[in-house]
C-alpha positions as CSV (number, residue, x, y, z in Angstrom):
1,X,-16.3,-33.4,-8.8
2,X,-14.1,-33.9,-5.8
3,X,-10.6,-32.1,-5.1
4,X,-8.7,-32.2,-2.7
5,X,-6.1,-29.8,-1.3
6,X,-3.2,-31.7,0.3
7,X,-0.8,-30.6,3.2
8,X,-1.1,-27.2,3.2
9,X,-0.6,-24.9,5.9
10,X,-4.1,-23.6,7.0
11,X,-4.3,-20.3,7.6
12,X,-7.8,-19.7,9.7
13,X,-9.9,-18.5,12.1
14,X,-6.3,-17.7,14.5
15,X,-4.8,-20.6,13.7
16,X,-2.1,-22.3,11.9
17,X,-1.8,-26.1,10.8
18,X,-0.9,-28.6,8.6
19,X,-4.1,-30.3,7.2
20,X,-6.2,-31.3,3.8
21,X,-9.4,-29.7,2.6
22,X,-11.9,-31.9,0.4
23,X,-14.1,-30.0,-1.8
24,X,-17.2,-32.0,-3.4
25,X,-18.3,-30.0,-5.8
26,X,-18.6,-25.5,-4.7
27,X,-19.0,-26.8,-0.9
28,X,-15.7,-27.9,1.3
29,X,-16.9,-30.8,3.2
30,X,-13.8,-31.9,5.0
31,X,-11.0,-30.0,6.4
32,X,-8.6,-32.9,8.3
33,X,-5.4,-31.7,10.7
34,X,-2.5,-33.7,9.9
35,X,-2.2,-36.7,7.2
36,X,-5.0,-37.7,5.0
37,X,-5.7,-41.7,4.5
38,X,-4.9,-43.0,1.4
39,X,-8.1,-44.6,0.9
40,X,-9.4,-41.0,0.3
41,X,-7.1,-39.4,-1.8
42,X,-7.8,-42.2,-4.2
43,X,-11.3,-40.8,-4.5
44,X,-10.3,-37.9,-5.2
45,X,-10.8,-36.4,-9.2
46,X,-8.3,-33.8,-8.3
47,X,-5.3,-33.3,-6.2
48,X,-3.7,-30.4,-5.5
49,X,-0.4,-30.8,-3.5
50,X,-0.1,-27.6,-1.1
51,X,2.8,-28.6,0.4
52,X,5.1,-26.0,2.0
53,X,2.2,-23.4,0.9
54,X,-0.4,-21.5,2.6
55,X,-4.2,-21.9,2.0
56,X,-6.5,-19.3,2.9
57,X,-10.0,-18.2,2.7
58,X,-10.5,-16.1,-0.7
59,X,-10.3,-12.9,0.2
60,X,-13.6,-10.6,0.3
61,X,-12.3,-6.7,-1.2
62,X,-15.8,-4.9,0.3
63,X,-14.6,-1.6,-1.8
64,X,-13.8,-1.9,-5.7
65,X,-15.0,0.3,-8.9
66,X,-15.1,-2.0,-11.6
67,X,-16.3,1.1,-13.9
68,X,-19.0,-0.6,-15.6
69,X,-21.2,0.9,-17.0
70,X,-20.1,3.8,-18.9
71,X,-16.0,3.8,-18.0
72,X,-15.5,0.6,-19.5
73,X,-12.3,2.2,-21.4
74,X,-11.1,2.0,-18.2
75,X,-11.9,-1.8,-17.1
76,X,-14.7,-3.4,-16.8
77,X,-16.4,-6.2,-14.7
78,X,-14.8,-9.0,-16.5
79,X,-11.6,-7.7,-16.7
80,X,-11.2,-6.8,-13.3
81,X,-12.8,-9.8,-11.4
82,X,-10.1,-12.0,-13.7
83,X,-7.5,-9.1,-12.0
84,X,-9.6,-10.1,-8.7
85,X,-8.7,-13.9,-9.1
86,X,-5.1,-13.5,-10.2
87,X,-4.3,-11.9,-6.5
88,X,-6.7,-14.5,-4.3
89,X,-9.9,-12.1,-4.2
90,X,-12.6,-14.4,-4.7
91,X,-15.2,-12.1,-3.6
92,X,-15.8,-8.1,-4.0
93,X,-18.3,-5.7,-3.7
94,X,-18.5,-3.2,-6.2
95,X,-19.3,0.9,-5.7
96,X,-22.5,2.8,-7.2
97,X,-20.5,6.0,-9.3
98,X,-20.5,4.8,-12.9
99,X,-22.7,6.0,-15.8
100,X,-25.8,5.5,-15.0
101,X,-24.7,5.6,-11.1
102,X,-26.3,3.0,-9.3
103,X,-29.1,5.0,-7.7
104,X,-32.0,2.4,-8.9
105,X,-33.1,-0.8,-8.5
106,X,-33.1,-1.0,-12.3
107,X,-29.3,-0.1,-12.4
108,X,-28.7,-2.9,-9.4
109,X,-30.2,-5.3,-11.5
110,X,-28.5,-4.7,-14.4
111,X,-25.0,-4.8,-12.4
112,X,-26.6,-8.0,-11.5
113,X,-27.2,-9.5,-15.1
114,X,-23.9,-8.6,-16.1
115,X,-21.7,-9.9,-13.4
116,X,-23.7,-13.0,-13.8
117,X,-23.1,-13.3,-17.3
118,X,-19.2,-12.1,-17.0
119,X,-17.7,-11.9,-13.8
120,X,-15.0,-15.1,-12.5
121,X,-15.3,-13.8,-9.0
122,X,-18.0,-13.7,-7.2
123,X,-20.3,-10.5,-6.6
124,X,-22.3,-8.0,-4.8
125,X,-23.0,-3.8,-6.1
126,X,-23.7,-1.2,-3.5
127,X,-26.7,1.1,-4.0
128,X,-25.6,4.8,-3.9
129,X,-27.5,7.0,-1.8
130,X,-28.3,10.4,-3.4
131,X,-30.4,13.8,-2.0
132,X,-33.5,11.9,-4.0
133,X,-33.4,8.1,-3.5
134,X,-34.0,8.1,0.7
135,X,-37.0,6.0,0.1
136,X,-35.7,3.4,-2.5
137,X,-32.8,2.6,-0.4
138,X,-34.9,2.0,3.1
139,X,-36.5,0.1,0.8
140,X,-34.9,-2.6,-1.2
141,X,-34.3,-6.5,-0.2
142,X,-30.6,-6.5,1.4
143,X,-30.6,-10.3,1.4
144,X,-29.0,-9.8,-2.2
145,X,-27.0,-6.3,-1.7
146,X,-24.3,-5.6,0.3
147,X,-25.2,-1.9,1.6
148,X,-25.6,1.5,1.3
149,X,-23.1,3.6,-0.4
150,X,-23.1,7.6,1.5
151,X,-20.7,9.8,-0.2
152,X,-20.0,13.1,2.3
153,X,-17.8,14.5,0.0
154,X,-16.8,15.0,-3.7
155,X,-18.3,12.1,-5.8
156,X,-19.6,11.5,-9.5
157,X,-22.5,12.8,-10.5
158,X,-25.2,13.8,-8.4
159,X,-23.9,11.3,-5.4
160,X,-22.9,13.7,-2.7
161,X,-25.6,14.0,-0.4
162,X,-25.2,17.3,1.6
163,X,-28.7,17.7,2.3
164,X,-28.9,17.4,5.9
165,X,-32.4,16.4,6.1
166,X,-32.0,13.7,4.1
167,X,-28.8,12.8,5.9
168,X,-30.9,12.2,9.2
169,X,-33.1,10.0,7.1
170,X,-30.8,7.6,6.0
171,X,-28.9,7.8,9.2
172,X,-32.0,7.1,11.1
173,X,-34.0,4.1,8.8
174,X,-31.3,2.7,6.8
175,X,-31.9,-1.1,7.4
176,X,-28.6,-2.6,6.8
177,X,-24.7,-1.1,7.1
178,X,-24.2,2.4,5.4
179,X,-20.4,2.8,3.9
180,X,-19.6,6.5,4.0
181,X,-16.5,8.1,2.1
182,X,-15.8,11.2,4.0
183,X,-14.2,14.4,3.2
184,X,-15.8,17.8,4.0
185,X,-16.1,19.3,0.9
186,X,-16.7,22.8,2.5
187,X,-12.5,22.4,3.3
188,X,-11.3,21.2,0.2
189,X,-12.9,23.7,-1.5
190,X,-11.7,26.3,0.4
191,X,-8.1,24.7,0.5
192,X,-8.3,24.7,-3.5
193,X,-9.1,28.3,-3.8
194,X,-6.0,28.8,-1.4
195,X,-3.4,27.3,-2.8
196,X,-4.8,28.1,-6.4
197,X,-4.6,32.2,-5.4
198,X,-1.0,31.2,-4.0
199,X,0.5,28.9,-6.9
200,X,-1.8,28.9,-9.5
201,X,-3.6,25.6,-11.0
202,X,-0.8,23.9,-12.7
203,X,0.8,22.8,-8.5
204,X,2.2,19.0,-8.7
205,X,1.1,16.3,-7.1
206,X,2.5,16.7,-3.1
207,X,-0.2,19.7,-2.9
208,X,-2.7,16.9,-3.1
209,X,-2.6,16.0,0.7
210,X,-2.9,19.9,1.3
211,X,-6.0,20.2,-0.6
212,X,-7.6,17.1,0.5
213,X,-6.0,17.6,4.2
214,X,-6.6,15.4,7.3
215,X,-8.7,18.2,8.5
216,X,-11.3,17.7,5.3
217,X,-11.4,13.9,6.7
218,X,-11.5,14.1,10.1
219,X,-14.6,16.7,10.2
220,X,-16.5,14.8,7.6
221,X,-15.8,11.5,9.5
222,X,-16.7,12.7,12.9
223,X,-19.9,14.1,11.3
224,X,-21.3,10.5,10.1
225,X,-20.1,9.0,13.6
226,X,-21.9,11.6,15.0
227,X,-25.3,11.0,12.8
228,X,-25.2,7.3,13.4
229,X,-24.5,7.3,17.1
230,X,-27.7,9.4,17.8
231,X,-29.8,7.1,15.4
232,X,-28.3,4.2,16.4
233,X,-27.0,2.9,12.9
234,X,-24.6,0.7,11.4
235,X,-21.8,2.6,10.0
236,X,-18.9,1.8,8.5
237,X,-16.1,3.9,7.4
238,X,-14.2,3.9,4.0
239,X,-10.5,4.1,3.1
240,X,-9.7,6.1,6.6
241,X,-6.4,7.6,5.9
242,X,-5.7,9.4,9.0
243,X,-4.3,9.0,12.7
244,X,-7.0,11.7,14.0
245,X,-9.7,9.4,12.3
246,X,-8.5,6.3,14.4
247,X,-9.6,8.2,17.5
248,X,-13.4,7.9,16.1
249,X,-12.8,4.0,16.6
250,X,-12.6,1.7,19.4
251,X,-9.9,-1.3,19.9
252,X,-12.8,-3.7,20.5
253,X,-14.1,-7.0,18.9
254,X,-15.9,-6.2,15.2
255,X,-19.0,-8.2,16.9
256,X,-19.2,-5.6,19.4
257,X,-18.8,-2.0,17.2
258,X,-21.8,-0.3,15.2
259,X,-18.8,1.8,13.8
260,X,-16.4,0.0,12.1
261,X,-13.6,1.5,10.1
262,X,-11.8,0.2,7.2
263,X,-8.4,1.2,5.3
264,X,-7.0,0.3,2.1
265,X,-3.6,-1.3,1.0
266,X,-2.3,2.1,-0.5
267,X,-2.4,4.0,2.9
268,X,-0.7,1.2,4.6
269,X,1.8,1.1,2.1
270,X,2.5,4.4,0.7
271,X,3.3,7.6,2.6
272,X,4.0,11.3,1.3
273,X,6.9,10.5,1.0
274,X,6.3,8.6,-2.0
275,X,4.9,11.6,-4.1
276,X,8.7,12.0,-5.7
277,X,8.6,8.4,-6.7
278,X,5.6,8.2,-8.0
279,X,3.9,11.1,-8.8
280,X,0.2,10.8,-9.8
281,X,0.3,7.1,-10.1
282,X,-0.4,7.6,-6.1
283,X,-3.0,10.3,-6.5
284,X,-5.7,8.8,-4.7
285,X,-8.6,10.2,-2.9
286,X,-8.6,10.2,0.1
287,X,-5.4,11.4,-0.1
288,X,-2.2,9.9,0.9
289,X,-0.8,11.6,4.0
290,X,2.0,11.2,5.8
291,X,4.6,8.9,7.9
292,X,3.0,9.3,11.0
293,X,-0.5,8.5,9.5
294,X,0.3,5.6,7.8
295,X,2.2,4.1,11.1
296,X,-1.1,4.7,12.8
297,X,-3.1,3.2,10.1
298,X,-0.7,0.1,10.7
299,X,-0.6,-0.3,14.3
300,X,-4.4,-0.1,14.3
301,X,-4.9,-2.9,11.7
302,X,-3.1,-4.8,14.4
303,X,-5.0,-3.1,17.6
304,X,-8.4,-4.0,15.8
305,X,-9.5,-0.6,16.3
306,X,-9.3,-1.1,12.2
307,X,-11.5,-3.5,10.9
308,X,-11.2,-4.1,7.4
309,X,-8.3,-4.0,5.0
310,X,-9.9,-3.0,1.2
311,X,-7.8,-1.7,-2.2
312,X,-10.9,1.1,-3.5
313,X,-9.3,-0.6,-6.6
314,X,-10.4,2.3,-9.2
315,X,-8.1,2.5,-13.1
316,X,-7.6,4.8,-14.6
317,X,-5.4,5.2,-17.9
318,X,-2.0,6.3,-17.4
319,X,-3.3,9.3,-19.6
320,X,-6.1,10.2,-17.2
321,X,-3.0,10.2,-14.5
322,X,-1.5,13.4,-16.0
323,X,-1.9,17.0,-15.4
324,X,-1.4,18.7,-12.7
325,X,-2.6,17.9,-9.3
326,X,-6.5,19.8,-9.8
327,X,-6.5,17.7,-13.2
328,X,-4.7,14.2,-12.8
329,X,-7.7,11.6,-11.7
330,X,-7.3,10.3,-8.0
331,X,-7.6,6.7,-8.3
332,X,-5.8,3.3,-9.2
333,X,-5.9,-0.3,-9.9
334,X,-4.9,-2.6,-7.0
335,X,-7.2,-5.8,-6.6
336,X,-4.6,-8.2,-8.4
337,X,-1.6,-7.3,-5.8
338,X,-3.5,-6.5,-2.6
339,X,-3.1,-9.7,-0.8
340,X,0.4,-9.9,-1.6
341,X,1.4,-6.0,-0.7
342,X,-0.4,-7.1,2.9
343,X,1.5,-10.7,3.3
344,X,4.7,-9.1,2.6
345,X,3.8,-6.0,5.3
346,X,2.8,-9.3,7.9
347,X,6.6,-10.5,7.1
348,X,8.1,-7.2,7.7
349,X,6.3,-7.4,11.5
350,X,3.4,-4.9,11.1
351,X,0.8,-7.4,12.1
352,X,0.9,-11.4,11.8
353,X,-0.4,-13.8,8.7
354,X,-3.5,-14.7,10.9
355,X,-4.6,-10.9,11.3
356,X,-4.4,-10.6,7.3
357,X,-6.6,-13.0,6.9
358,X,-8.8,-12.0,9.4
359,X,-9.1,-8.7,8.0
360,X,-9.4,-9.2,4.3
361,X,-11.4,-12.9,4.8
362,X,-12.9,-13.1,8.2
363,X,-14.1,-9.8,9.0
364,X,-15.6,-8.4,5.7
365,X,-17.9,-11.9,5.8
366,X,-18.7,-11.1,9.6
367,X,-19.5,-7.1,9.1
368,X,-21.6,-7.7,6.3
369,X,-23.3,-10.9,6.7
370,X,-21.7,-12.9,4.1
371,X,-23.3,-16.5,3.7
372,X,-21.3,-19.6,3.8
373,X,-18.1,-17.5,2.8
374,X,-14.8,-15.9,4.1
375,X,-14.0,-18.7,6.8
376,X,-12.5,-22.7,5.6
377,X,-15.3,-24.3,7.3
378,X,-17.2,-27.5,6.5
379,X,-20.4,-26.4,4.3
380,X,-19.2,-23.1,3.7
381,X,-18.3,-22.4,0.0
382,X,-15.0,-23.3,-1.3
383,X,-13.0,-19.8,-2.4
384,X,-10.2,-20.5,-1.0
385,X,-6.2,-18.8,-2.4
386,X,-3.3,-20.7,-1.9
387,X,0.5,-19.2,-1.8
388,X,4.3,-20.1,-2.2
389,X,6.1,-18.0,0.6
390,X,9.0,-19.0,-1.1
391,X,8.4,-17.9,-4.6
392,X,9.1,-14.3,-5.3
393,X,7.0,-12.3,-7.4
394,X,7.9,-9.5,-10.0
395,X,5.2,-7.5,-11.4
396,X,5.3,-6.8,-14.5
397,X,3.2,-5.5,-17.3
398,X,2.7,-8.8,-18.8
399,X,1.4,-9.9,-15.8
400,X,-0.8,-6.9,-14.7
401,X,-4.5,-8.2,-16.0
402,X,-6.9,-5.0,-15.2
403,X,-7.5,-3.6,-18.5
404,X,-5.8,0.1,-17.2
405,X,-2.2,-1.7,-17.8
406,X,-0.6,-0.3,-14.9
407,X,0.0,-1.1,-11.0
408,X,1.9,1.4,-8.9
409,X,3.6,-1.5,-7.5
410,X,5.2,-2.3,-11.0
411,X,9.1,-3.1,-10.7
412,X,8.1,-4.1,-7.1
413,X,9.1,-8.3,-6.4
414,X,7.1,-9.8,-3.4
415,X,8.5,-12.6,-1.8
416,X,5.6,-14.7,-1.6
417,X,3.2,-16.3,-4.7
418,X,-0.4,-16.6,-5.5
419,X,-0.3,-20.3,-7.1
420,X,-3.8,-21.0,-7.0
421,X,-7.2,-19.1,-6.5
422,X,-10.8,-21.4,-6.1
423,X,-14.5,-20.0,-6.5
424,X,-16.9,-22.2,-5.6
425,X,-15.0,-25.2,-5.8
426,X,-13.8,-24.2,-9.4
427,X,-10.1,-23.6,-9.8
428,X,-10.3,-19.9,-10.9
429,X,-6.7,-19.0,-11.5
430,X,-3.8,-21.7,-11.5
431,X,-0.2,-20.2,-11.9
432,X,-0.5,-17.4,-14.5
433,X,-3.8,-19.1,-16.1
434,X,-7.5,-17.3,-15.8
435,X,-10.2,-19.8,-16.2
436,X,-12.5,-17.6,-18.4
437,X,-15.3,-20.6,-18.0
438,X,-15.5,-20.0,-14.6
439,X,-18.5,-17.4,-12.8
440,X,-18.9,-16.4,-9.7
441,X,-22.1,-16.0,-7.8
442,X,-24.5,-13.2,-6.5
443,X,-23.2,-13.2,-2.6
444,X,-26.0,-13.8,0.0
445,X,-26.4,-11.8,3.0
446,X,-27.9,-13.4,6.5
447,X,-30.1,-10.2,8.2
């Protein structure tokens, strides 16, 4: 089948122009500046007229917990890749803590066979590292998994590695990108016990950020940059939330770093601030810190000392929200309006339309060796989003899609529209409509 997508405004690679992209079946084949001939847009089987839109690469999300298996009362893979698709994610890598965690190669595969069966995006599942598994993970093929998945903090299960032998191990023969979530247990610990002998354990929700401080991240981060500069490894740094952690980073090219940092949409958009608002609905982990962090955060999305922009999309019911804030789970949905919270930050000046895409399309493809994907070029395969900057957007429950039911960004209207969402070639999502027929595939890493 051939489509064509007519007179949009490309948005790719640093630039910005008016051209058509031909698709012939998953693979785009042509992308033409300026007017098409008509002799070819007779050929087409499809049309889809983009003008006065934007069209994008489909946006990679390298950090999601799509809770299956074992949390599926929560969401599961194919109600959260249709969340994916509704907000121009066409591609995501999914995290190792549900039940079982992903700690073996039979749990990978099974990950594998599900999303294969179920998922409309397409796919990837990290392997969690554990005190145990040092020699399965220096061992499997990483042509068909994304990385290594270090938790140096709190994490489900038996997932925090704290041994330091087998910290050195993985730091020192990992073969492909470790992606550490880092907060020093040994702090928030002692934190907990501090403000529990002070106020007891029912405190609300702005203690939080006192428990889980920016000391608990910093220490924990600067320990894995440490590790992985002596043993030369790639590593790359989750949900920073920060302004000390930015000074682990350098403001140079992602093809030049062995650290890379990433953040997610929630520190960029939410500050402490917000705690009154919005209660647990923010609760998060890390933590959301203050003003002065999250201005950081967003001046270094648009230094490049950040690399990645990412949602750590995690639901949880609104009833698993409550409590106080020892009991309330830290975590949230946030795949389905991620693109749109960081168009609508580029509009209010924080960085420009070509640095989102770079960062949520370009560089997750380039840091993790994504094949054919996360660029509009000829052969690569055709995910591709396309918006309306002049169509606001309420969310609303009716609209929200991961099975959870809630966004923290509900009430919120965005000034710009997700119309249409492509996978492979395949229109995934067309204004409001999921195309359940369509699957994604198993992404493909070039090492």
């Amino acid at each position: 089948m051939r489509t064509i997508i007519q007179n949009g405004l490309i948005i790719n690679e640093g630039r910005e122009y008016v051209g058509s992209i031909i698709i012939d079946n998953n693979t785009i084949t042509h992308i033409i500046e300026g007017d098409l001939d008509a002799c070819i847009v007779a050929m087409a089987d499809r049309i889809i007229d983009a003008h006065g839109c934007w069209v994008i690469p489909g946006v990679i999300d390298d950090q999601v917990h799509f809770r299956e298996p074992g949390l599926t009362h929560k969401a599961d893979i194919a109600t959260e890749s249709r969340a994916a698709v509704a907000g121009g994610v066409t591609s995501y890598m999914d995290m190792p803590n549900t039940k079982p965690a992903t700690i073996t190669a039979e749990a990978l595969a099974w990950k594998q066979q599900q999303a294969q069966e179920t998922s409309v995006a397409n796919y990837s599942f990290y392997i969690g590292a554990t005190n145990d598994n040092a020699e399965l993970i220096t061992s499997l093929d990483y042509t068909h998994v994304c990385g290594i998945k270090l938790f140096m903090g709190s994490s489900t299960g038996n997932m925090l590695v704290d041994d330091s032998k087998t910290l050195e191990k993985i730091f020192a023969e990992a073969p492909v990108l470790v992606a550490a979530h880092c907060e020093e247990e040994e702090v928030i610990q002692a934190n907990s016990a501090r403000y529990t002998a002070m106020f007891g354990e029912d405190m609300p929700i702005y203690f939080h950020p006192m428990i889980r401080n920016a000391e608990a991240c910093y220490r924990s981060s600067a320990k894995a940059v440490e590790l992985a500069s002596r043993h030369n490894a790639r590593l790359h740094l989750l949900h920073l939330s920060t302004a000390r952690e930015l000074t682990l980073l350098q403001d140079r090219p992602l093809s030049e770093k062995r650290i890379t940092g990433e953040v997610c949409v929630h520190h960029l958009w939410f500050d402490d601030n917000d705690y009154a608002t919005y209660g647990n609905r923010i609760k998060w982990n890390p933590a959301i810190k203050t003003c002065a962090d999250r201005r950081a955060l967003l001046e270094a999305v648009a230094t490049n000392r950040l690399d990645i922009v990412a949602t750590d999309h995690a639901p949880h019911l609104l009833s698993e929200k409550e409590g106080s804030c020892l009991k309330a789970a830290s975590g949230g949905p946030l795949v389905q309006f991620s693109l749109q919270t960081m168009l609508e930050l580029a509009t209010k000046g924080h960085f420009t339309r070509t640095q989102v895409v770079e960062k949520m399309c370009h560089a997750p493809a380039a840091l993790f060796g994504v094949s054919r994907r996360g660029y509009l070029r000829e052969g690569y395969y055709a995910d591709i989003a396309i918006i309306d900057p002049c169509q606001p957007y309420t969310v609303t429950p009716n609209k929200i899609l991961s099975r959870c039911g809630w966004s923290p960004f509900e009430g919120h209207t965005y000034p710009h529209t997700i119309t249409h969402t492509l996978v492979n070639g395949v229109v995934a999502y067309e204004n409001g409509t999921i195309n359940d027929n369509c699957r994604g595939q198993l992404l493909l890493f070039e090492r």
